[in-house]
N, C-alpha and C positions, 0 to 999 in steps of 0.2 A: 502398137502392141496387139497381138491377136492373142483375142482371149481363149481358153481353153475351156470346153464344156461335156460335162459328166450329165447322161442320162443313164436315169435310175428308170426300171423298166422298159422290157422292148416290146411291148403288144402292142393293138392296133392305131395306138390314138401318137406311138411313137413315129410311124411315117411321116407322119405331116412334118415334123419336126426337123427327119433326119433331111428331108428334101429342102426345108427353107434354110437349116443352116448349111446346106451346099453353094445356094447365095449369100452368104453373108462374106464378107470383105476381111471382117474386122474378131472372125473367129472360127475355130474348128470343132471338131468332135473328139476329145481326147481320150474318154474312155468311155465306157458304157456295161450294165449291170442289167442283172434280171435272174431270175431264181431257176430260172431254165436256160439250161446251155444249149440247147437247141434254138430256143428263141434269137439269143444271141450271136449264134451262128450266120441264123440270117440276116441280121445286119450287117454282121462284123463283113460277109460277101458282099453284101451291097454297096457297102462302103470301098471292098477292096474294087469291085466291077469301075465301082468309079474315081480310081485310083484318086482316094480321100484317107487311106491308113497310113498313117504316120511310122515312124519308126519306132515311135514311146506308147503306139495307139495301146491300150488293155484293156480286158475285159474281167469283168468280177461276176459272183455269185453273190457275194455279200457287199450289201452297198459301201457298210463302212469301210473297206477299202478302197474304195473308189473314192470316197473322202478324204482318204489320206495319201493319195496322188498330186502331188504338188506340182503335176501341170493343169490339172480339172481348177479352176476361178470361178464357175457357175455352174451352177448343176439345174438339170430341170427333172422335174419330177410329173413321170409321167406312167403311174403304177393303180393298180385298183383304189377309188375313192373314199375309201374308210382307211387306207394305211395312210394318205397325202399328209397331216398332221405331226406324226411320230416321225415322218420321215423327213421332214421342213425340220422339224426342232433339229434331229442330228446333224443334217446338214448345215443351219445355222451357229452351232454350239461346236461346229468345224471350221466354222468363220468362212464358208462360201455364202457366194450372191445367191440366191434363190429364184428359180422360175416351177409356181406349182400349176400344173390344171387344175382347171379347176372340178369340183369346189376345194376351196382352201383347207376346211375341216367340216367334220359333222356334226362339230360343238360348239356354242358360241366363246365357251369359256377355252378350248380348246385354240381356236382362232384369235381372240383375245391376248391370250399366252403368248402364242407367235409373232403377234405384232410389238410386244412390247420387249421378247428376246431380240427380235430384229434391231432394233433400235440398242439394245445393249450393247449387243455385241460390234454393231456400227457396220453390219449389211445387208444389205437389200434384200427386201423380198417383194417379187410381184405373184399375180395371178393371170392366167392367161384369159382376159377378158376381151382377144384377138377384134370380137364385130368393131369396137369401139373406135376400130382403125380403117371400117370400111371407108373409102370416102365419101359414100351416098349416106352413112349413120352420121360422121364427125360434121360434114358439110350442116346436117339439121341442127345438130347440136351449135356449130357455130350462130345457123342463123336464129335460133331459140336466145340465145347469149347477147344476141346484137339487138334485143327487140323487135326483131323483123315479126314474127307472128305474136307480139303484144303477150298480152295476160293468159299462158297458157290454161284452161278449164277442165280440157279432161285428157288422158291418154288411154288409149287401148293398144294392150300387146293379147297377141293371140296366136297359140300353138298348137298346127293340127297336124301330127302324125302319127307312123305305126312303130310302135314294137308289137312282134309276135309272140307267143309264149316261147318258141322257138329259142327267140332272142334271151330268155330268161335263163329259161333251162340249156343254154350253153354254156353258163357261168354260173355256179352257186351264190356267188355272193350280188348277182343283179337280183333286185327286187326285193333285200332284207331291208330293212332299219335300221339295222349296225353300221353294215358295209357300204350299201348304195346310199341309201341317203332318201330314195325317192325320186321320181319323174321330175319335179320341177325343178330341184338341188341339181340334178344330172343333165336334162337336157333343155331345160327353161328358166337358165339362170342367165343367159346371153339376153332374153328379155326382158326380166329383172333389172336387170344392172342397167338396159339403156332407159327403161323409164324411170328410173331411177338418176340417171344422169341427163333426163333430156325436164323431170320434172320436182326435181329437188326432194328434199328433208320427205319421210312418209310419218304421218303422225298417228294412225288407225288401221286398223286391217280387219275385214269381214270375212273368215276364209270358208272354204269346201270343198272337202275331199271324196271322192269315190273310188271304189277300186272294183274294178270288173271282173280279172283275171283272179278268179279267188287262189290260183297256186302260190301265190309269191303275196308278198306282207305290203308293198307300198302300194300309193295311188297309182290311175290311171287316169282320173279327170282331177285338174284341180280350179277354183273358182277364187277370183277376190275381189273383194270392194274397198278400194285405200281413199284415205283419204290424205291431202301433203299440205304442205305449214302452208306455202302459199294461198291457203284454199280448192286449190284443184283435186281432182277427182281421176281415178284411177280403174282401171279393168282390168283384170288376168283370167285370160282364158288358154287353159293349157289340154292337152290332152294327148293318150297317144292309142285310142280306138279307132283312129282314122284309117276307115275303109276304103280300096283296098290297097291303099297306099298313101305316102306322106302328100301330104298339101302343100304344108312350109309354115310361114312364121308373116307373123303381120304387124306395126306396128303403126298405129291412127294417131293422130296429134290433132288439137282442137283448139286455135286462139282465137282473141279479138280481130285481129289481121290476117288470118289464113287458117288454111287447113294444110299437113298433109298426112298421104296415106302412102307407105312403102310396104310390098307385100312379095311371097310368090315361093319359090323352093331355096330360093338364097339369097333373098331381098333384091329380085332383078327385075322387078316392074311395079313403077310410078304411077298408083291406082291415078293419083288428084297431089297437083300441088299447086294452090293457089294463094300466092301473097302479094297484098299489096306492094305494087313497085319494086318484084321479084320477075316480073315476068321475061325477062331477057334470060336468066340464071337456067331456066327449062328445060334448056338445049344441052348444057354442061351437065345438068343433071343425069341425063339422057348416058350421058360416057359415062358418068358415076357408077353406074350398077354393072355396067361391065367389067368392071376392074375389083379384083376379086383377091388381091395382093394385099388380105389383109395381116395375115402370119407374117411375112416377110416385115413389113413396118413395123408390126410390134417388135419386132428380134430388133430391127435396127433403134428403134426409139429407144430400146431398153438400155441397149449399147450404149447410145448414147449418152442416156442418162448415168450411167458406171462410167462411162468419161468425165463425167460431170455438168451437163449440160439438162438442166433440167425441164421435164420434157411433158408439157401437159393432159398428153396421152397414155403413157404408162397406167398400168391399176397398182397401185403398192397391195398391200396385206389388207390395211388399211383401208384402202376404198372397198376393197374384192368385199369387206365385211358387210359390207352397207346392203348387198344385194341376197347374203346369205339370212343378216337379221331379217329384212321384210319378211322372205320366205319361213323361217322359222316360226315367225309372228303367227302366218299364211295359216303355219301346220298348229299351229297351239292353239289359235282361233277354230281350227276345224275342232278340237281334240275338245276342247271346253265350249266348244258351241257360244260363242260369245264375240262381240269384236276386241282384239287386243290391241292396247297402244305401244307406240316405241317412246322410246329405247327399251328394249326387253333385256329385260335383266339375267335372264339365262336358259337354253335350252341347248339339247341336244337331239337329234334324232332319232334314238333309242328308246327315247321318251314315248314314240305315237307305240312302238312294240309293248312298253310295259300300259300305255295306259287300253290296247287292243285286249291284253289278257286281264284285265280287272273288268274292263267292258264284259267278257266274256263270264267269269264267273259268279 
């Protein structure tokens, strides 16, 4: 059975989407939404160019009709990051499977809600936490899992690129605390979530924020020091003042039995990997970073898992949450100057805005 899939929103973060499900096997694009019929337009071309329109293909202005198309089965939701939330639950409370970008919401309580709708209602929800399918990230993860580099001690993730104000001021709602979320909610939650998945449970967080571009309300650098139930030790170094252009993304692991360090503009070059009685694996590693088909795998693993096969790589709501608490943690540690522990009991983003204007007065 090919499953039929509703995207909500057609801006830029919808191509990647509309391209990988042109590979998929096992499903189509059945309708598609976006507040702009212009937007929509140009999909709905792109899709006819590559004669992908259906006979039942439609397009809506307002999502919940595209909810109430009973050939759409999963919807992905790919629309500005402060609506993702309101728009999971309707779609949920329509009884489709769920795929949100991420972030999942702005709230914890927010995010919380939907995991536990999800399970109500008896459908899926994931978050697109796509790295986690690269094969040079899942490959470490295995060999983390297998013992191969022992007692991990520290990890470093580290985020050096540009937004320009440019970048800001082309959308009203990049840079608030309602909508956006903030620099590492938005674009440094991919390295969150894998030190988080490569170094388990976070039990403390030392955070620090700055913000350079005084037009707009979020960070520009942000700092953390975690610490994780295993004992290990933690670094987040994120920022996006990097001159005069993006660096990339870096990811340092530090065990008894090895090191390694994967860095570069898309994690395609092998600073150091050395592990005891790994060293044949080098070579294969080597093809690892070339392959770059990480969006396609998630669509198909997810598949799969809606077939019922379940699939260790998916993020449900659920995990997605794991990576947004840190971060919250991140931002309330900055906001109270203090280190906070997990499980945090509740925040929202909107928070760092009200406590900026009591700051101020």
């Amino acid at each position: 059975m090919k499953r039929g899939i509703g995207l909500i929103g057609c801006g830029r973060m919808t191509q990647k989407h509309i391209e990988t499900i042109g590979r998929l096997e096992d499903a189509y694009i059945a309708a598609i939404s976006d507040i702009s019929m212009e937007r929509m337009k140009v999909v709905h071309d792109e899709l006819l160019a590559q004669n992908r329109v259906t006979t039942r293909f439609a397009m809506y202005q307002n999502y919940q009709e595209l909810l109430a198309n009973p050939d759409v089965d999963l919807v992905v939701i790919a629309t500005t990051s402060g609506t993702h939330s309101a728009i999971a639950k309707d779609c949920l409370l329509a009884k489709k499977h769920t795929i949100v970008e991420k972030p999942l919401a702005l709230s914890l309580d927010e995010s919380r809600r939907l995991n536990q709708l999800a399970e109500k209602v008896e459908k899926s929800l994931f978050v697109c936490h796509q790295m986690r399918h690269r094969p040079i990230l899942f490959t470490i993860k295995e060999l983390i899992d297998s013992g191969a580099l022992g007692r991990l001690h520290l990890a470093v993730v580290m985020m050096e690129i540009q937004r320009s104000d440019s970048y800001y001021q082309a959308a009203k709602w990049r840079g608030t605390w309602d909508q956006d979320g903030g620099m590492l909610v938005n674009q440094g939650i991919h390295l969150v979530d894998l030190m988080l998945w490569y170094m388990g449970e976070a039990q403390e967080i030392f955070g620090d924020l700055h913000k350079v571009n005084q037009r707009k309300e979020t960070e520009d650098i942000a700092l953390g020091m975690i610490k994780f139930s295993n004992g290990g030790r933690g670094l987040i170094q994120a920022n996006t003042v990097t001159q005069p252009a993006n660096l990339g993304y870096s990811i340092r692991l530090f065990g008894d039995e090895g090191t390694i360090i994967v860095s570069g503009k898309n994690f395609d070059h092998l600073e150091r990997f050395e592990i005891k009685g790994q060293e044949k694996l080098t070579g294969q590693l080597d093809q690892f970073l070339e392959d770059r088909s990480e969006q396609l795998r998630m669509y198909n693993h997810i598949l799969a898992e809606l077939a019922g096969k379940r699939d260790q790589l998916t993020v449900s709501g659920k995990e997605a949450e794991k990576a947004l608490e840190l971060i919250f943690a991140l931002y309330e540690s900055s906001r109270q100057k203090r280190p906070v522990s997990l499980p945090l009991h509740t925040f929202a983003t909107k928070n760092m805005k009200e406590g900026e204007a009591a700051h101020e007065k």
